[in-house]
N, C-alpha and C positions, 0 to 999 in steps of 0.2 A: 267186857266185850265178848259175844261166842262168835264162834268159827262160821257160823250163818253170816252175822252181824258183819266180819271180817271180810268171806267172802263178796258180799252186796258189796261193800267199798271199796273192793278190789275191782271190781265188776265193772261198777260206775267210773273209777280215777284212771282205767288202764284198759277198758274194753276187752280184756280177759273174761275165761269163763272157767274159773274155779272151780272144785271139788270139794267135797266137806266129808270127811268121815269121823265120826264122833266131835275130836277139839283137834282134828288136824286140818286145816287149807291147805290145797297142793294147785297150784299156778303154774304154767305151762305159759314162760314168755319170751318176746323177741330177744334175742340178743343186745341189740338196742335201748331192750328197757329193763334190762339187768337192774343198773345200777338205780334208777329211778323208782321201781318196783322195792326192792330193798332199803332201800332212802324210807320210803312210804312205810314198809314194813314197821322199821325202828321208830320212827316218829310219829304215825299217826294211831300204825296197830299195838305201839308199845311192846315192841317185840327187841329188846334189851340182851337179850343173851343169844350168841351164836353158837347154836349146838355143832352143825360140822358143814362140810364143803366137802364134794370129792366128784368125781368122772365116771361116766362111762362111752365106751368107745363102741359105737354100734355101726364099726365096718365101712361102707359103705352110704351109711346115711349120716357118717359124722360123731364130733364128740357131744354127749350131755352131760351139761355142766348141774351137780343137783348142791342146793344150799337149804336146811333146817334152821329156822333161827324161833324164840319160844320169846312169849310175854307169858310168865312164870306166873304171876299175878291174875291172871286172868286163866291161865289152864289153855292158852291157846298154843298151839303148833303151827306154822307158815312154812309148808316148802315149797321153793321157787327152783323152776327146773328150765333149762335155754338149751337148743339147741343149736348148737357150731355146726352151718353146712361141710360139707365134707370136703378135705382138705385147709379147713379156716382151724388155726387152731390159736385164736386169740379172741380174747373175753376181759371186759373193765373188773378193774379190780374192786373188792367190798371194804378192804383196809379203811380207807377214811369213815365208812359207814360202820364196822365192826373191827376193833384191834385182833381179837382172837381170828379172824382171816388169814394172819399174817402167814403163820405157816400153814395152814391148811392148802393156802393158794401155793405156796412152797412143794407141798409134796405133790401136787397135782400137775405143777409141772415138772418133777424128778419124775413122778414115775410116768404121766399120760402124755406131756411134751404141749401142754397147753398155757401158753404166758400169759399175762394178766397186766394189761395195761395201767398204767401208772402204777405199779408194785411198787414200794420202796424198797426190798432187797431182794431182786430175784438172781437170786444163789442155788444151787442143789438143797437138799437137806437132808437124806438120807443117803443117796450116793456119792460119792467124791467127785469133784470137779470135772475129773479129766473121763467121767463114764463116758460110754457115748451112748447114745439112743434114751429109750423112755422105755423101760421093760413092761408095762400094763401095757403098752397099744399092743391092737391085735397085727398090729404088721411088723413089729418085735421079732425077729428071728431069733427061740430061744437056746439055739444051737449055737450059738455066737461063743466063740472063746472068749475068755478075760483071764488078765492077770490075778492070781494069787490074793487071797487076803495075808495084807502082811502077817 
């Protein structure tokens, strides 16, 4: 399958309008259609491996949420990018769709403060339980005291 071939049935299954550069697809979808989008990705585009997940916080217009995931086999690239209106900082989770999610969706909300509905372990992962805030949002005060590392 090439990333042309990829985009068209992106196109057609989701009424998205794709991007292609060289063997990357880059999709720009609702919130809503995260998980379905993704579902599609792994099963129809053979898109098998989860390269990463992670956020950005653009202020005012919300968090985007961006996910890479590759069918190796074919040389294609799929990233799927949502964005969380502003103040919404929850998003379906990709775990039953991709294992390797599990902490990626973990760090993304230690550090961005974005949960991820049906998670099975939403825990911190890099900072300790008892941190408070999300030190990537930009409304982060990073003048904040903290305690000592032990």
């Amino acid at each position: 399958m090439t990333a042309a071939d990829a985009a068209a049935r992106l196109r057609e299954q989701f009424a998205v309008e794709p991007t292609v550069d060289g063997s990357l697809v880059t999709a720009a979808v609702a919130p809503e259609q995260w998980q379905p989008v993704a579902r599609f990705a792994r099963s129809t585009l053979g898109c098998l491996y989860f390269s990463f997940l992670t956020a950005v916080d653009w202020k005012e217009q919300g968090m985007e949420i961006l996910c890479r995931v590759e069918n190796l086999d074919a040389r294609l690239a799929v990233m799927l990018r949502t964005r969380l209106a502003a103040g919404v900082d929850r998003c379906s989770t990709l775990t039953g769709i991709w294992r390797g999610a599990d902490w990626m969706e973990r760090e993304c909300w230690d550090m961005f403060g974005v949960r991820f509905d049906g998670h099975p372990d939403h825990r911190r992962i890099l900072l300790g339980e008892d941190w408070e805030g999300h030190p990537l949002r930009k409304d982060y005060a990073v003048d904040t005291p903290h305690a000592p590392y032990r």
